[in-house]
DRENMAR-854552 format. One record per residue (C-alpha): residue number from 1; x, y, z. Coordinates in steps of 0.02 Angstrom, whole numbers, plus 50000, padded with zeros to 5 digits. Layout:
<NUM, <X, Y, Z>> ...
This chain:
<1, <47074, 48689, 51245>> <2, <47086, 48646, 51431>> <3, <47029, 48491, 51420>> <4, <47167, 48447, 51274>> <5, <47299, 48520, 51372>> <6, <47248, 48414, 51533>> <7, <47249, 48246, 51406>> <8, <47414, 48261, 51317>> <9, <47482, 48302, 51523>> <10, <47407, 48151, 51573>> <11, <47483, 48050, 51404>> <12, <47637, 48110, 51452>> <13, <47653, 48061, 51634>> <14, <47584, 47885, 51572>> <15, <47753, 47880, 51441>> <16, <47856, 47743, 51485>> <17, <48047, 47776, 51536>> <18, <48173, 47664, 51574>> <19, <48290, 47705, 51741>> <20, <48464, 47623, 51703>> <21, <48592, 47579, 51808>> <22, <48783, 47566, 51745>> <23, <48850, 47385, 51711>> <24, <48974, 47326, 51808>> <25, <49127, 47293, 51713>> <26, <49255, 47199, 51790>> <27, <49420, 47249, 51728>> <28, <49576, 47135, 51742>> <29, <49716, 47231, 51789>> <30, <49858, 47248, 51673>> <31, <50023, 47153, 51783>> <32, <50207, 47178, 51737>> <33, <50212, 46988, 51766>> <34, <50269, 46879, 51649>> <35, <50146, 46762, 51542>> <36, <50149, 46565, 51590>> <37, <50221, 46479, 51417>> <38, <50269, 46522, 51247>> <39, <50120, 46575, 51123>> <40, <50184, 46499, 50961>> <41, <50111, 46611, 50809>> <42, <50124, 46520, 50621>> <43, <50082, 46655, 50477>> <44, <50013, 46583, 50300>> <45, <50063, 46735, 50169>> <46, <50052, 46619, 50017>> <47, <49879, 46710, 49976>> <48, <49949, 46892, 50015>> <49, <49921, 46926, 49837>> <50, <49741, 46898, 49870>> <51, <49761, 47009, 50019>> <52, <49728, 46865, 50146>> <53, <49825, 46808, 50281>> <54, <49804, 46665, 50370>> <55, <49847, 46640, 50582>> <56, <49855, 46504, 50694>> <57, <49907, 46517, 50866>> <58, <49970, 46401, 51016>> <59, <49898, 46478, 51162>> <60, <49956, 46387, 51350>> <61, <49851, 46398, 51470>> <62, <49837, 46376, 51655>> <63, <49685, 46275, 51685>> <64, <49518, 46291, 51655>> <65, <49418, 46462, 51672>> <66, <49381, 46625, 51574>> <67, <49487, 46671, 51432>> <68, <49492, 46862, 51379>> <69, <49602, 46876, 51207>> <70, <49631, 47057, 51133>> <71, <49674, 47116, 50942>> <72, <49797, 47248, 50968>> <73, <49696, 47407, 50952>> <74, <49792, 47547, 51000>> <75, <49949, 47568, 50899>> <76, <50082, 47684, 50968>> <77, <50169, 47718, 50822>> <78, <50007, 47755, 50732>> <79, <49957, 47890, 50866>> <80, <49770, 47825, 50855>> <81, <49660, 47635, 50856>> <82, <49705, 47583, 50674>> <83, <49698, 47426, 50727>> <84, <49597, 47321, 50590>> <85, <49505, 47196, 50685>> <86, <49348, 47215, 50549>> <87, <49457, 47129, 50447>> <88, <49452, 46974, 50546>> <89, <49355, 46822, 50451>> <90, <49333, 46629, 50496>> <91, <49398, 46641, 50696>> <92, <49388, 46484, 50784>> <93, <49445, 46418, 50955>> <94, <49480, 46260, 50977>> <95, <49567, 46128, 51139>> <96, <49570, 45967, 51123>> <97, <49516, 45945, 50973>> <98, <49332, 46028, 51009>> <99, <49275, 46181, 50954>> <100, <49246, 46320, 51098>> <101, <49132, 46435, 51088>> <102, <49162, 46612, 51102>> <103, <49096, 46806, 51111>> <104, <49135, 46971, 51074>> <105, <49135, 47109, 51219>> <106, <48982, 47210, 51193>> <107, <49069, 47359, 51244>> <108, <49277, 47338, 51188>> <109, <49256, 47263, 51014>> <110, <49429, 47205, 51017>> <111, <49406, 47098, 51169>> <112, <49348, 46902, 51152>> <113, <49307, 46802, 51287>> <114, <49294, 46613, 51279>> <115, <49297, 46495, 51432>> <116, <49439, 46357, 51460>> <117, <49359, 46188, 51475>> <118, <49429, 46065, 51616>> <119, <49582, 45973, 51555>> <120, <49656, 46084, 51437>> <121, <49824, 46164, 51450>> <122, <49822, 46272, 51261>> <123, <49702, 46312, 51153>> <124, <49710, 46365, 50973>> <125, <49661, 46518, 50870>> <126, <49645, 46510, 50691>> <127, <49592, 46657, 50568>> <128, <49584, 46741, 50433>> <129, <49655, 46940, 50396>> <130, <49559, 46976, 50248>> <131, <49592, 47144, 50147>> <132, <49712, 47291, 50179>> <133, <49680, 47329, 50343>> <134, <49790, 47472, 50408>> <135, <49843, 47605, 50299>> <136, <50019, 47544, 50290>> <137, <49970, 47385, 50254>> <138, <49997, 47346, 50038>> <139, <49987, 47166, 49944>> <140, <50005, 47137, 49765>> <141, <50051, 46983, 49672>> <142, <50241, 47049, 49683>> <143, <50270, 47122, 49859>> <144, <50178, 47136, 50035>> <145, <50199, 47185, 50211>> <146, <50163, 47092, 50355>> <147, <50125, 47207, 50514>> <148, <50120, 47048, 50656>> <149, <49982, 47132, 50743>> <150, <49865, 47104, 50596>> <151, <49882, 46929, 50644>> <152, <49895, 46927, 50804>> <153, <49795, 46876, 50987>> <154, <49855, 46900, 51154>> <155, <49823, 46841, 51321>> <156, <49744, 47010, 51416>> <157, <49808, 47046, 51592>> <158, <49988, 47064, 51556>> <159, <50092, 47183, 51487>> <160, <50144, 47148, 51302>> <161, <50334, 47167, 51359>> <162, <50307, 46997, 51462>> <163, <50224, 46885, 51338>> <164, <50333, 46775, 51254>> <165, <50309, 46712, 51091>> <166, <50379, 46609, 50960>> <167, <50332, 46677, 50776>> <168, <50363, 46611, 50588>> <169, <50279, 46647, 50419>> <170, <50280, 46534, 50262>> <171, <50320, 46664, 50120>> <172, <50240, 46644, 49960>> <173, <50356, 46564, 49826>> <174, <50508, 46659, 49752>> <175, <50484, 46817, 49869>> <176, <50621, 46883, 49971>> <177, <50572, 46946, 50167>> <178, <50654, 47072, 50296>> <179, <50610, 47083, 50470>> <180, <50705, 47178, 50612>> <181, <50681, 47013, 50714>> <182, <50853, 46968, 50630>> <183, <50887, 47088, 50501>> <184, <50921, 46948, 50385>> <185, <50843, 46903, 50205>> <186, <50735, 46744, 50210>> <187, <50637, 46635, 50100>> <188, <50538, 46503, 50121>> <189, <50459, 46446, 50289>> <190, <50538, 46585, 50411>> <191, <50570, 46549, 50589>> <192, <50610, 46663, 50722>> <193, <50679, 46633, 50891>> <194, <50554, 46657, 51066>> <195, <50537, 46856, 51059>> <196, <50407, 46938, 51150>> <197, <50240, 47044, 51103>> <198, <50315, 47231, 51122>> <199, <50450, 47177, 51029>> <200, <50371, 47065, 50865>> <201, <50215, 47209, 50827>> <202, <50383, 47312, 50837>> <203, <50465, 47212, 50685>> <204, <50368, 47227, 50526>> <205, <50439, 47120, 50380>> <206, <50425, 47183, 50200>> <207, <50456, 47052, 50059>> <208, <50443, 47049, 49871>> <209, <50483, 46939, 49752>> <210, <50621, 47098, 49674>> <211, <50737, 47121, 49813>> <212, <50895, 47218, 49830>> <213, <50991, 47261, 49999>> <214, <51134, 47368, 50033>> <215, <51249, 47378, 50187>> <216, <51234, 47559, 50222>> <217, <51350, 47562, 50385>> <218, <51399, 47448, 50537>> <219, <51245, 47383, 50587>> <220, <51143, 47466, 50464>> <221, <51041, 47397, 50314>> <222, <50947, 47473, 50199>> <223, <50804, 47327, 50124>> <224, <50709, 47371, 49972>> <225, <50562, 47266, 49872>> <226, <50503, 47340, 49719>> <227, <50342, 47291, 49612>> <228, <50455, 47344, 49446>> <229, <50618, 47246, 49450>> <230, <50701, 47401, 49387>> <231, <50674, 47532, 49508>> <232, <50828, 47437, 49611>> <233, <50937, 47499, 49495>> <234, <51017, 47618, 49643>> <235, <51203, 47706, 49589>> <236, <51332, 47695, 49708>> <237, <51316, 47879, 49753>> <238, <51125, 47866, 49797>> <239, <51170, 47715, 49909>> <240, <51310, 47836, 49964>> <241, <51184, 47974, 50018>> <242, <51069, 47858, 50119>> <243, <51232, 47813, 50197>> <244, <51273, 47971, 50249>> <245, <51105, 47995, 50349>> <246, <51174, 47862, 50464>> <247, <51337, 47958, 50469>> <248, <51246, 48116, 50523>> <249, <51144, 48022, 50657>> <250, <51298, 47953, 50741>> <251, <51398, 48134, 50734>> <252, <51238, 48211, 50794>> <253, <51171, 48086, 50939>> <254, <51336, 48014, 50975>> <255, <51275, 47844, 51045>> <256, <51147, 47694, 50967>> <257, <51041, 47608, 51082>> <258, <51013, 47461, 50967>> <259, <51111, 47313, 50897>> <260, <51074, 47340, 50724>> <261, <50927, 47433, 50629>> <262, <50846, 47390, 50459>> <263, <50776, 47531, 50331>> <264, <50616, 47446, 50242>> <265, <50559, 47519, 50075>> <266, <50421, 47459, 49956>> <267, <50415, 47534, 49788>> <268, <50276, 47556, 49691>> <269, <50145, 47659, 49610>> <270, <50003, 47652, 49705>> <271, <49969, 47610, 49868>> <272, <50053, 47611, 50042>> <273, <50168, 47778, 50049>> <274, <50230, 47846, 50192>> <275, <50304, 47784, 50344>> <276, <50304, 47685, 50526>> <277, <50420, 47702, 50662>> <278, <50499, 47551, 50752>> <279, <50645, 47526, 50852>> <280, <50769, 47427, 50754>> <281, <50674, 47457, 50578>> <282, <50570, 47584, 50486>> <283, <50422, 47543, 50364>> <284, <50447, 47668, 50204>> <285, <50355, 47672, 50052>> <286, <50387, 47788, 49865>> <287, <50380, 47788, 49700>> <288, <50447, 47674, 49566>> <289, <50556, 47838, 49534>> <290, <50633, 47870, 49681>> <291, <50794, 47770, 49617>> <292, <50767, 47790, 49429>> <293, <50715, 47991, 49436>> <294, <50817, 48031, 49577>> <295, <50807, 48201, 49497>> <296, <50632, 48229, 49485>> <297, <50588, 48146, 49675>> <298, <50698, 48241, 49798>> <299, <50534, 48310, 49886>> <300, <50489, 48127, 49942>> <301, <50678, 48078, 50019>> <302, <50664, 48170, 50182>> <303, <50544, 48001, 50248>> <304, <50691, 47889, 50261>> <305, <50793, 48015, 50366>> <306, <50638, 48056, 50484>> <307, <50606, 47893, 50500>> <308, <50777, 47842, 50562>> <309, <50786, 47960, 50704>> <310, <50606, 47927, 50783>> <311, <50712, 47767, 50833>> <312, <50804, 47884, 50958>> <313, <50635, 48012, 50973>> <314, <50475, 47927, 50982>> <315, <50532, 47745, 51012>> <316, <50689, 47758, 51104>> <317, <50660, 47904, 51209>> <318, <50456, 47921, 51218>> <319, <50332, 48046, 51276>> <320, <50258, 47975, 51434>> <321, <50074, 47987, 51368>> <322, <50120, 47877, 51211>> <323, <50191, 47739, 51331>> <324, <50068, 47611, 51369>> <325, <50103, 47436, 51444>> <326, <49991, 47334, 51304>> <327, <49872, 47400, 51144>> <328, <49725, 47431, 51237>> <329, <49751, 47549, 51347>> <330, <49701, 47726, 51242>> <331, <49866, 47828, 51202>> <332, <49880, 48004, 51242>> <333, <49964, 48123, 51110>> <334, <50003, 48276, 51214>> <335, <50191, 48281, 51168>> <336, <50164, 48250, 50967>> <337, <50248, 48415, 50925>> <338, <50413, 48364, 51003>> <339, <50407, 48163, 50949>> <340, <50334, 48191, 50776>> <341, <50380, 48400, 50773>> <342, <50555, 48388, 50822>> <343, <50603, 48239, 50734>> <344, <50526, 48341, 50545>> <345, <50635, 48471, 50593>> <346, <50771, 48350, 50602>> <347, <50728, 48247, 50442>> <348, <50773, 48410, 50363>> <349, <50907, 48443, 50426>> <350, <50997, 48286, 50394>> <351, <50912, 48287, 50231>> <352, <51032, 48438, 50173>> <353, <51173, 48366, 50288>> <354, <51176, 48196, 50192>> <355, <51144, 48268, 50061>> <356, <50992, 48172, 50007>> <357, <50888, 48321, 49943>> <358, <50991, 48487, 49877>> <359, <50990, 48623, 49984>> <360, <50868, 48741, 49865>> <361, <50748, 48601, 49879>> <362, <50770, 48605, 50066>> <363, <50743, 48795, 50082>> <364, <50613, 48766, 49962>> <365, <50510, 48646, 50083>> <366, <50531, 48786, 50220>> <367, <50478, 48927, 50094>> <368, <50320, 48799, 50066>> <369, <50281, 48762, 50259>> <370, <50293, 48943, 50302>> <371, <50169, 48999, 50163>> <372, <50051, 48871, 50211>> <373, <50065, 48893, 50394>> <374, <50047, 49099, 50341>> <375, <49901, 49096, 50261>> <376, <49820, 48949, 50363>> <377, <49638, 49014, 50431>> <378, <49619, 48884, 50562>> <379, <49752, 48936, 50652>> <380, <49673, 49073, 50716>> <381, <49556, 48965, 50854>> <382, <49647, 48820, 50836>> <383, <49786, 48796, 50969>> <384, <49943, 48690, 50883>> <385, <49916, 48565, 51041>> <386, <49741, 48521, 50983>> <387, <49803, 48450, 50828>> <388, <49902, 48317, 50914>> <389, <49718, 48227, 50925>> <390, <49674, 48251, 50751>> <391, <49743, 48054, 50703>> <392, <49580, 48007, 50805>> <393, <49484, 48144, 50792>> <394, <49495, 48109, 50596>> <395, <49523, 47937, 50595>> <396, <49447, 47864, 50432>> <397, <49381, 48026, 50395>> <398, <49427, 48173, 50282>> <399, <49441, 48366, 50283>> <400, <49341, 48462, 50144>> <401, <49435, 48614, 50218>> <402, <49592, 48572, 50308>> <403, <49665, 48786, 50301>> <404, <49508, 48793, 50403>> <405, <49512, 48647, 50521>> <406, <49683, 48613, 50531>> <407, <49752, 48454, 50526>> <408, <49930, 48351, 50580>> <409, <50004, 48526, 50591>> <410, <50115, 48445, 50754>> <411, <50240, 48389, 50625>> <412, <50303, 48538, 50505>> <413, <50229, 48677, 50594>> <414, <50317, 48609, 50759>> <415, <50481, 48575, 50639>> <416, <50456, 48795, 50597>> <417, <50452, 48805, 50794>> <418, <50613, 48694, 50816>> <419, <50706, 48793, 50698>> <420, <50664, 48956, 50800>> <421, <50739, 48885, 50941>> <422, <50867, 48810, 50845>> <423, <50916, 48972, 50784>> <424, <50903, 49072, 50957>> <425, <51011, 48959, 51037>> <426, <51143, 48990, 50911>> <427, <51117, 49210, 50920>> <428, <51110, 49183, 51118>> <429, <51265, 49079, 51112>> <430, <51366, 49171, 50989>> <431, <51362, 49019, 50884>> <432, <51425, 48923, 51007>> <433, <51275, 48809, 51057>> <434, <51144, 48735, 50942>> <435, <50991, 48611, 50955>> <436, <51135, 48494, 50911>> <437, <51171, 48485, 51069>> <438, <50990, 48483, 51147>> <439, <50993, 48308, 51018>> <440, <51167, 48235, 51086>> <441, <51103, 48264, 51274>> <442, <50926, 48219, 51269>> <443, <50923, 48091, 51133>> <444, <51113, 48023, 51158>> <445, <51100, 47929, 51336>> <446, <51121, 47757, 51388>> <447, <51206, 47666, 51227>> <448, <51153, 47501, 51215>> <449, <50994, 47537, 51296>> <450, <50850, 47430, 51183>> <451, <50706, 47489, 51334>> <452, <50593, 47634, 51339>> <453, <50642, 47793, 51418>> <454, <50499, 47915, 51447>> <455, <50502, 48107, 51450>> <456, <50378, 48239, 51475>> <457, <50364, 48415, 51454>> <458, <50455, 48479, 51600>> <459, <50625, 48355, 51538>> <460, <50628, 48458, 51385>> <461, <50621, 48632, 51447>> <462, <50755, 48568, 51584>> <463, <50845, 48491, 51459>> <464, <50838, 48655, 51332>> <465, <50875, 48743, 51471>> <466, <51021, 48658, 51504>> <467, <51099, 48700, 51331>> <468, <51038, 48889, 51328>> <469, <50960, 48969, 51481>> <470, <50793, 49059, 51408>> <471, <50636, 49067, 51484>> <472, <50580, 48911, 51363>> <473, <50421, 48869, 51463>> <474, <50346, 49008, 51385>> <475, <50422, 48998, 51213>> <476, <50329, 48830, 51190>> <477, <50174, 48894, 51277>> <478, <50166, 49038, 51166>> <479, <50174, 48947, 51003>> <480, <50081, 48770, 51067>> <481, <49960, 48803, 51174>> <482, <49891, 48986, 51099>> <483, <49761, 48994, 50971>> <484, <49803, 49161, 50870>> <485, <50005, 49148, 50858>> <486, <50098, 49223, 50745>> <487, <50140, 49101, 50603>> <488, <50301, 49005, 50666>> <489, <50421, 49096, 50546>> <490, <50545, 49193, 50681>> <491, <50691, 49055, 50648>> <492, <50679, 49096, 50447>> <493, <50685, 49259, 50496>> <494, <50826, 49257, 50620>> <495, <50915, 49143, 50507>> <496, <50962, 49273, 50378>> <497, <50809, 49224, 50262>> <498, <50647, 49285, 50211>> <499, <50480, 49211, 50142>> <500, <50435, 49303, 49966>> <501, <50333, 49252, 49820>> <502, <50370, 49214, 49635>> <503, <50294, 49190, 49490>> <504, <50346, 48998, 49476>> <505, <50354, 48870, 49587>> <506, <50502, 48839, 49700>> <507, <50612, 48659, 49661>> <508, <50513, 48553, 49805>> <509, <50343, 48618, 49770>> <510, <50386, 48575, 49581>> <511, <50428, 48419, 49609>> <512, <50293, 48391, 49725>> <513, <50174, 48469, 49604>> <514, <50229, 48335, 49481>> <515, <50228, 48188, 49602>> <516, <50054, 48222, 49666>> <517, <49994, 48267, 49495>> <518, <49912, 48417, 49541>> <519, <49930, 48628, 49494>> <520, <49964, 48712, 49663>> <521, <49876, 48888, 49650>> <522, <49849, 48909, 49826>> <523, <49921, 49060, 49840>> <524, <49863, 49124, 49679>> <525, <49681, 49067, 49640>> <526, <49654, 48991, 49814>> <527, <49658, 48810, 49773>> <528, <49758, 48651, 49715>> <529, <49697, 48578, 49565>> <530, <49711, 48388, 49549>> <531, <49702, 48308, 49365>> <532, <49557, 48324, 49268>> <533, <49521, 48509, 49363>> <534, <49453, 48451, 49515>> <535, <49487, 48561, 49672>> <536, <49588, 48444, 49773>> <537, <49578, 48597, 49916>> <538, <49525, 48754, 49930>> <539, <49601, 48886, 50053>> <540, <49465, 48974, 50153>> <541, <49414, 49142, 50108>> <542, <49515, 49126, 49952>> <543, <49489, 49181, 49786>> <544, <49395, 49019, 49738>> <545, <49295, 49010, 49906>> <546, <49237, 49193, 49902>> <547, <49156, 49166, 49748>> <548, <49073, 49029, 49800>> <549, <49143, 48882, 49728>> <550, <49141, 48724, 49834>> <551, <49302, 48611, 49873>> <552, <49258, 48457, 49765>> <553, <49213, 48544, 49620>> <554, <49279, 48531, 49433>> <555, <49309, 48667, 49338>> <556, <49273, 48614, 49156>> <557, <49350, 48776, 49064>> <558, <49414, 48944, 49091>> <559, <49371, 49099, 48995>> <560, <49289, 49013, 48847>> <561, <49419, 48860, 48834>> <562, <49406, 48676, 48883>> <563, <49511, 48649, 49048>> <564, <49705, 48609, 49048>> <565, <49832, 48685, 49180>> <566, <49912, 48778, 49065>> <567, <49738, 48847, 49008>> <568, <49721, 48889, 49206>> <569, <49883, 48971, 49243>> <570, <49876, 49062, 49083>> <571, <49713, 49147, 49122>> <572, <49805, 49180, 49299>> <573, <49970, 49274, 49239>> <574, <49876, 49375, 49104>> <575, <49740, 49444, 49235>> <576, <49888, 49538, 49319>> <577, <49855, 49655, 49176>> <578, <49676, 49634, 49152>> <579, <49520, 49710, 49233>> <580, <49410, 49568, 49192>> <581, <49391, 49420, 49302>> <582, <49437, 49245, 49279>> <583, <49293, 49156, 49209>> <584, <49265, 48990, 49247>> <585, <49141, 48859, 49205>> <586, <49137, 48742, 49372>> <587, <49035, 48571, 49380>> <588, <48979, 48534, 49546>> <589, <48871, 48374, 49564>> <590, <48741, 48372, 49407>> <591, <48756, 48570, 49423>> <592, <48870, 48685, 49303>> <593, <48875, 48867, 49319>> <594, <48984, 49004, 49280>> <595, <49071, 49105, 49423>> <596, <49178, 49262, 49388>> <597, <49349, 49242, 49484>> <598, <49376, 49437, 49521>> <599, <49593, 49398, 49558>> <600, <49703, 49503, 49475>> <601, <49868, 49496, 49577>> <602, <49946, 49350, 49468>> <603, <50054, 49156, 49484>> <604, <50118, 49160, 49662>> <605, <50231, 49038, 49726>> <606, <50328, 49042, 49900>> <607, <50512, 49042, 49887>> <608, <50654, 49100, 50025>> <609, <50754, 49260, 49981>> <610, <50928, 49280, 50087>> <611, <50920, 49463, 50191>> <612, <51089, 49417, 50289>> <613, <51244, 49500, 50181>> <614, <51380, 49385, 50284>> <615, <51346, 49179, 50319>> <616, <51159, 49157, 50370>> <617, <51120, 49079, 50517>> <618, <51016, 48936, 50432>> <619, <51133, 48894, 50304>> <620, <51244, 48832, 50467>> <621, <51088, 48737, 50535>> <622, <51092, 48641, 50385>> <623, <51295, 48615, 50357>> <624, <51345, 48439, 50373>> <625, <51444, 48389, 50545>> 
């Protein structure tokens, strides 16, 4: 045994192991100097409908030397590095007329570096953009958007701000394009004047070959392409609605800081939903309904309003950690519950002051929020100022158990925070002072003003200060930066409401129930059931998860009979008066077994119940101006 143990010591101290030093990387500092020349950029989108763009770039130069070229990684809008340079195909780099050969960083694999031969005072890029790319990115044979910084390289060394460039894009026959560069409709080969970097990746353009456009206000357009030529048929009072969210802006911020602003909305079916951020414009997509069953969508028409005011929170006015001088430098998302948190709690808000969703589907979406935020395990090690990182902790990825992990809860759990100091402001002040004017102060400066002004933490609490002296330092610290808070629901409360449960869904989660296609027993069962009877999501320690059943599954029948919703919440009410358990046959994988769902308290749905006998405080929260 000795003489083993001495042989494998002796194999050992023979093992080879590498020592490594680290590389030396030489970075090139990032100068607020301005770029020699004009980079002209020509986009191809006459095979969008094959979901391929096609780039070429002018690139000056100032003699010979190494080049270093960046794809714009780091999106600040996007809070993480969405950007899509895997979708890059056929790159070449060429002066002169000879090809130049190039490589990728080893390290930053958004970097390329080529070397300048003598003689040459431009080169030129050409590529490819093959596929979808970004989330927000959408192309069908009818309609696509073009995000410039898909198609885009750009000199490294300076920031984006001081690189001019000169861009156009040849639109594919009989389609219609928006960009905030102008704000005007174009066909055809579009050219826009010398603009620089910042400013072009901040001016999508959405174009389709159904277009409709409507002068909202002064300044103020709202752009819509459609894949079904007749979800444009807006009325007069829906146009009149979106209207009044600009109306409500103005009365609340009392200045604009830009010349003119552009809403841009793709309808369709499938595909890019949601929306983007920019200065002067706003990338917005729905449903074919959201003209044509205006009654059935309100749940999906508070997007246009949020997006409108991140131009005065999150563009405009910025979180210091989101500001970076080009789109490599990693963004920090410390301040996500006041750019993305305040400005929910403000989409709806001016959702029930325009009058773009009815106020029982606004109190409705609170109702919802709460109950989530209520029942929502993860919360309890979880700090809310950890999820600001989830878009790149999660990037590309998924959550089997997001009441567990938590997720983006910076935007409506932060908009449940607002609204508690919304509402204290008001008790404190006898009515007399509001978040209003936290908005009009913080948000309403320097009219005209198309920069950047950054804020951090301490600006806010001066500035909340300012309206209502309160010890607001540790307000926020209490409800961001501690795992274990109470759920955020002190502004309902103090607002002359109260969370309670029915026995049928309230208006917004019907109609989000319908939009999303899926039976919402969360609060029931312990799950949302998408079509066919697969469990969308389970809530931990529910119902569904205590016995067992895993979030993915499909539950093929209940209590004897083939699956259907109404089979499901059927077999839900009539437990209430039953001692037997909820039987259900669940397919998980090639396995199907029988679990016994042991639930007996019936069909709950959140709603809000009024407690205050005179005018609540939150119905005045959500009066128009």
């Amino acid at each position: 045994m000795f003489l083993l143990l001495a042989t494998l010591m002796a194999a050992a101290q023979a093992e080879s192991r590498p020592s490594w030093t680290p590389p030396v990387r030489p970075e090139r500092p990032i100068r607020d100097e301005a770029y020699p020349g004009t980079i002209v950029l020509d986009v191809d989108a006459r095979r969008a409908s094959q979901r391929i763009l096609s780039a070429r770039e002018i690139i000056p130069v100032a003699g010979p030397g190494p080049l270093t070229l960046r794809y714009p990684q780091w999106l600040q809008a996007n809070h993480a590095p969405t950007g899509a340079v895997g979708s890059i195909a056929g790159l070449r780099f060429t002066a002169g007329g000879r090809t130049l050969a190039w490589r990728r960083d080893p390290v930053d694999m958004y970097a390329f570096h080529l070397d300048v031969p003598a003689g040459a005072d431009r080169i030129e890029v050409t590529f490819d953009v093959v596929g979808t790319g970004a989330g927000r990115a959408f192309s069908t044979p009818d309609l696509f958007g073009l995000q410039w910084e898909r198609v885009l390289l750009y000199p490294a060394g300076h920031f984006v701000r001081r690189i001019a460039i000169r861009p156009s894009v040849q639109l594919p026959d009989g389609m219609t394009g928006v960009s905030a560069l102008d704000g005007e409709p174009r066909t055809g080969r579009v050219a826009y004047p010398v603009t620089d970097v910042e400013t072009l990746v901040d001016s999508p353009m959405f174009a389709g070959r159904h277009f409709k456009a409507w002068a909202l206000r002064r300044g103020v357009d709202l752009n819509v392409v459609a894949e079904d030529p007749k979800s444009l048929a807006a009325t007069s009072e829906q146009i009149d609605a979106h209207a009044r969210i600009v109306d409500q802006v103005d009365k609340l911020v009392g200045t604009r800081h830009f010349d003119h602003y552009d809403f841009l909305l793709v309808l369709q079916e499938s595909g890019f939903g949601g929306g983007v951020e920019h200065h002067r414009s706003s990338e917005n997509g729905s449903v074919n309904g959201y003209f044509a069953d205006w009654a059935g969508t309100p749940a999906v028409r508070g997007l246009l309003p949020h997006e409108y005011f991140h131009s005065w929170n999150g563009k405009f006015r910025r979180p210091e950690p989101t500001w970076r001088p080009d789109f490599h430098v990693p963004i920090e998302n410390e301040l996500l519950w006041v750019y993305e948190g305040q400005t929910s709690f403000w989409d709806v808000v001016l959702s029930a002051r325009s009058g773009m969703v009815p106020p029982d589907v606004v109190l409705g979406q609170i109702a919802s929020d709460a109950a989530y935020y209520q029942a929502q395990a993860g919360r309890s090690w979880r700090p809310l100022a950890d999820t600001v990182n989830q878009p790149i902790i999660s990037y590309g990825g998924s959550q089997p158990y997001p009441s567990a992990q938590r997720g983006a809860e910076y935007y409506n759990e932060s908009a449940l925070i607002w609204l508690d100091a919304d509402t204290l402001i008001r008790e404190r002040s006898g009515g007399k002072r509001s978040l209003d004017d936290f908005a009009r102060s913080f948000f309403g400066v320097r009219p005209g003003d198309r920069g950047v002004v950054t804020y951090a933490r301490a600006d806010v609490v001066a500035a909340l200060n300012a309206v209502e002296p309160y010890d607001w330092a540790g307000f926020l610290a209490a409800r961001i930066d501690r795992a274990g808070a109470p759920a955020p629901l002190a502004g309902i409360e103090r607002g002359g409401y109260r969370l309670v449960f029915r026995d049928e869904p309230n208006p917004y989660d019907r109609s989000i129930a319908s939009l999303r296609k899926q039976l919402d027993l969360a609060y029931s069962l312990g799950g949302r059931v998408a079509a066919g009877g697969t469990l969308a999501e389970m809530q931990w320690d529910g119902p569904l998860f205590r016995a067992g059943v895993a979030s993915g599954a499909t539950i093929s029948a209940v209590n004897g009979r083939a699956y259907s919703d109404d089979v499901l919440k059927a077999a839900v009410a009539d437990a209430r008066t039953s001692r037997d358990p909820i039987r259900l046959l669940v397919r998980e994988g090639t396995r199907v077994r029988e679990v016994a769902i042991d639930y007996h308290a019936g069909l709950r749905w959140p709603w809000l119940e009024r407690t205050a006998k005179g005018p609540a405080i939150l119905d005045r929260v959500l009066a128009p101006l």
